[in-house]
C-alpha positions as CSV (number, residue, x, y, z in Angstrom):
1,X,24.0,-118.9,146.3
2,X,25.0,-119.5,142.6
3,X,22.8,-118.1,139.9
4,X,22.3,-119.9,137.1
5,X,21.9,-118.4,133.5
6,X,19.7,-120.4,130.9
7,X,20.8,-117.5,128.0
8,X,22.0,-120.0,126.2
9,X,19.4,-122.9,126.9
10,X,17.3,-124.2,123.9
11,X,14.0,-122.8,123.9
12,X,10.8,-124.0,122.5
13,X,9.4,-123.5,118.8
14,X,7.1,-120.2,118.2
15,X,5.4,-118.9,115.5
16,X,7.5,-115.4,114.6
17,X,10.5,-116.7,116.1
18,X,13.3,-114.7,114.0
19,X,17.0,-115.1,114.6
20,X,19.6,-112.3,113.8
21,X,20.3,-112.4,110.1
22,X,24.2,-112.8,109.7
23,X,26.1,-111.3,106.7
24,X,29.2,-113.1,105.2
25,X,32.1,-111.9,102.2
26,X,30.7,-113.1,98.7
27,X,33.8,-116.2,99.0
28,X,33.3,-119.9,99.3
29,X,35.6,-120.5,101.8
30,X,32.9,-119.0,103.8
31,X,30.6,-122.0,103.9
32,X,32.3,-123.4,106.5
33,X,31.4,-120.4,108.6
34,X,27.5,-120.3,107.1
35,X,27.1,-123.9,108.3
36,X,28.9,-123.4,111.7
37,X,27.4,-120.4,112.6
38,X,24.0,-121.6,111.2
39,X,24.1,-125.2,113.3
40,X,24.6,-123.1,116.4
41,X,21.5,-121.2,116.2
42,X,19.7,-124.1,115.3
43,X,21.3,-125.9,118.8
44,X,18.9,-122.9,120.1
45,X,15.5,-124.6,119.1
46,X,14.6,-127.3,121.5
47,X,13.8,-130.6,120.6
48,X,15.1,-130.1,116.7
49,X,15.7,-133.2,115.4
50,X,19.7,-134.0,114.2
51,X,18.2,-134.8,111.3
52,X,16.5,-131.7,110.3
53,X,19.0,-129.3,111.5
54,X,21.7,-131.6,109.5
55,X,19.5,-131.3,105.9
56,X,18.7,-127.3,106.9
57,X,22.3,-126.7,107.2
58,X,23.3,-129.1,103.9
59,X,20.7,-126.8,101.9
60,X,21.6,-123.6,103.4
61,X,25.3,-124.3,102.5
62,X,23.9,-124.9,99.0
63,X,22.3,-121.7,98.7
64,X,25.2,-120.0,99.8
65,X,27.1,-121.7,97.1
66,X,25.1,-120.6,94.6
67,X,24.5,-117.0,95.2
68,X,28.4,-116.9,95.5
69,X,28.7,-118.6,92.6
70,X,25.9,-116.9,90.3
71,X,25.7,-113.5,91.5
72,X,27.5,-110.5,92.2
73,X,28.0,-111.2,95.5
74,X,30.9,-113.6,94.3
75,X,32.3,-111.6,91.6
76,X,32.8,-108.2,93.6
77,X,35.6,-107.8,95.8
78,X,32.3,-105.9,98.0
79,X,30.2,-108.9,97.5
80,X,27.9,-110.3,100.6
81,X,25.3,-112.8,101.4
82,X,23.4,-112.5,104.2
83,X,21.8,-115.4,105.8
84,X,18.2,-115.5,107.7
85,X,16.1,-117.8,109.5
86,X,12.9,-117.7,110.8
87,X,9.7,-119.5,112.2
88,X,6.6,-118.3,110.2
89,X,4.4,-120.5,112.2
90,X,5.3,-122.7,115.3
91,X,5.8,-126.1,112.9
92,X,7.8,-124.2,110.3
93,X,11.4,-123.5,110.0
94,X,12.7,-121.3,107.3
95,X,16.5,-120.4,106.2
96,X,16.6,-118.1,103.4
97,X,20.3,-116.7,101.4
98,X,20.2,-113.2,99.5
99,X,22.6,-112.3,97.0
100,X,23.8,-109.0,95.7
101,X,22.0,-109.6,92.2
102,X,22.6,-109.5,88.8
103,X,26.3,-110.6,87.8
104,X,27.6,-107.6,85.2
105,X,29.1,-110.1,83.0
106,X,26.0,-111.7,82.1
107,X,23.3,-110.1,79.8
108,X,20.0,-111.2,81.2
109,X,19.1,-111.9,84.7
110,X,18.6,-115.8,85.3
111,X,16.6,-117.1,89.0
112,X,17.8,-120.2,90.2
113,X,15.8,-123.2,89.3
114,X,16.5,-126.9,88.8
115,X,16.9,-127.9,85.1
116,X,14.6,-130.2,83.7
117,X,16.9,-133.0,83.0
118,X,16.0,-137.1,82.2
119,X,18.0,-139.2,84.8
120,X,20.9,-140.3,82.1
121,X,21.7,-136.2,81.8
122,X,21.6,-135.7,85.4
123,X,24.0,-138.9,85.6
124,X,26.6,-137.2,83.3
125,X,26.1,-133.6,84.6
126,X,28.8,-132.1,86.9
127,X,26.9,-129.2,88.1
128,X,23.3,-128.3,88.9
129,X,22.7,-130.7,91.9
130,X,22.6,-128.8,94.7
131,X,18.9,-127.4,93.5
132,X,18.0,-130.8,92.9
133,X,19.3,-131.8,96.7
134,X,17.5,-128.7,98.1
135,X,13.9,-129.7,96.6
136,X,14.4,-133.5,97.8
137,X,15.1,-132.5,101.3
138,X,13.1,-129.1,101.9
139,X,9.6,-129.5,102.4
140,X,9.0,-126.0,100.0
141,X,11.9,-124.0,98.4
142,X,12.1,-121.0,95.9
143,X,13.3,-117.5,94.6
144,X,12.2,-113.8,94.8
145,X,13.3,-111.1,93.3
146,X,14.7,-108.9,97.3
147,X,12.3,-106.1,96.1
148,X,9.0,-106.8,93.9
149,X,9.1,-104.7,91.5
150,X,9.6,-105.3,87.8
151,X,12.2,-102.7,87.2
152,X,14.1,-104.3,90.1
153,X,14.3,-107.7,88.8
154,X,18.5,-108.4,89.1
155,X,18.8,-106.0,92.4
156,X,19.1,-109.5,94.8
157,X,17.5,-113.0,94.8
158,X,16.3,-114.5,97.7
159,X,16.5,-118.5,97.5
160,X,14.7,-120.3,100.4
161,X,13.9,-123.3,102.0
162,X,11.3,-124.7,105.0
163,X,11.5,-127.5,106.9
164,X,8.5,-128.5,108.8
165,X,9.6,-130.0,112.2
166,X,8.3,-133.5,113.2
167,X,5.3,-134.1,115.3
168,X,7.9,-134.9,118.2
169,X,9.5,-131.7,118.1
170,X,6.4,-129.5,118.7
């Protein structure tokens, strides 16, 4: 008699669902890994459309990019970002990247938000899109400070981004 083991069978959507948070070196040629590793937990959620996990991956590849690229965790040798995703509720999927904080070469302490820009500047701009991309395909997004507390502010950011699965997927 051959027993067969569903460990790695999709399971259904449930509010609290957590998956293990995954740390990565503060480099961009870790995005390949972020994505990868983050498209095969998402294989884990049964019924999630293509679609959905595609546009969670694209914006969590995003974040990584930018806490590399804005933070400490891409300036130290040390640096990290560590990767987390969640279901707060049963409909909800939520992918969140946290940085190592404040850069030292910068003065002040800047969260991530998308510049106001009129559509000829956003034509001629070369960098700043991937915010814009996130808000277009995330149903909510933001930035928190990793501990809330005003004498904290620069310690880590937390950008994130849900996703709300379709009716089909519940």
């Amino acid at each position: 008699m051959a027993i067969v083991s569903n460990i790695h069978a999709p399971t259904p959507p449930f509010a609290g669902r957590r998956w293990p948070s995954r740390l990565y070196p503060g480099d961009l040629a870790q995005t390949g890994w972020v994505r990868a590793d983050l498209a095969a937990d998402l294989h884990r959620l049964a019924g999630l459309p293509a679609e959905t996990s595609e546009n969670l991956v694209l914006c969590a590849s995003e974040m990584f990019s930018n806490a590399v690229d804005h933070s400490r965790s891409g300036q130290d040798v040390e640096g990290r970002v560590v990767r987390t995703l969640h279901m707060p509720t049963a409909h909800t999927l939520q992918v969140a990247i946290i940085d190592d904080g404040q850069r030292t070469d910068h003065t002040e302490f800047q969260a991530p938000e998308t510049p106001d820009r009129s559509v000829d500047e956003w034509e001629q701009a070369e960098r700043g899109r991937g915010l814009l991309l996130i808000g277009h395909l995330a149903d909510r997004w933001g930035t928190r400070s990793v501990l809330d507390f005003p004498f904290c502010q620069g310690l880590g950011t937390v950008a994130w981004a849900e996703f709300t699965l379709p009716e089909a997927s519940r």
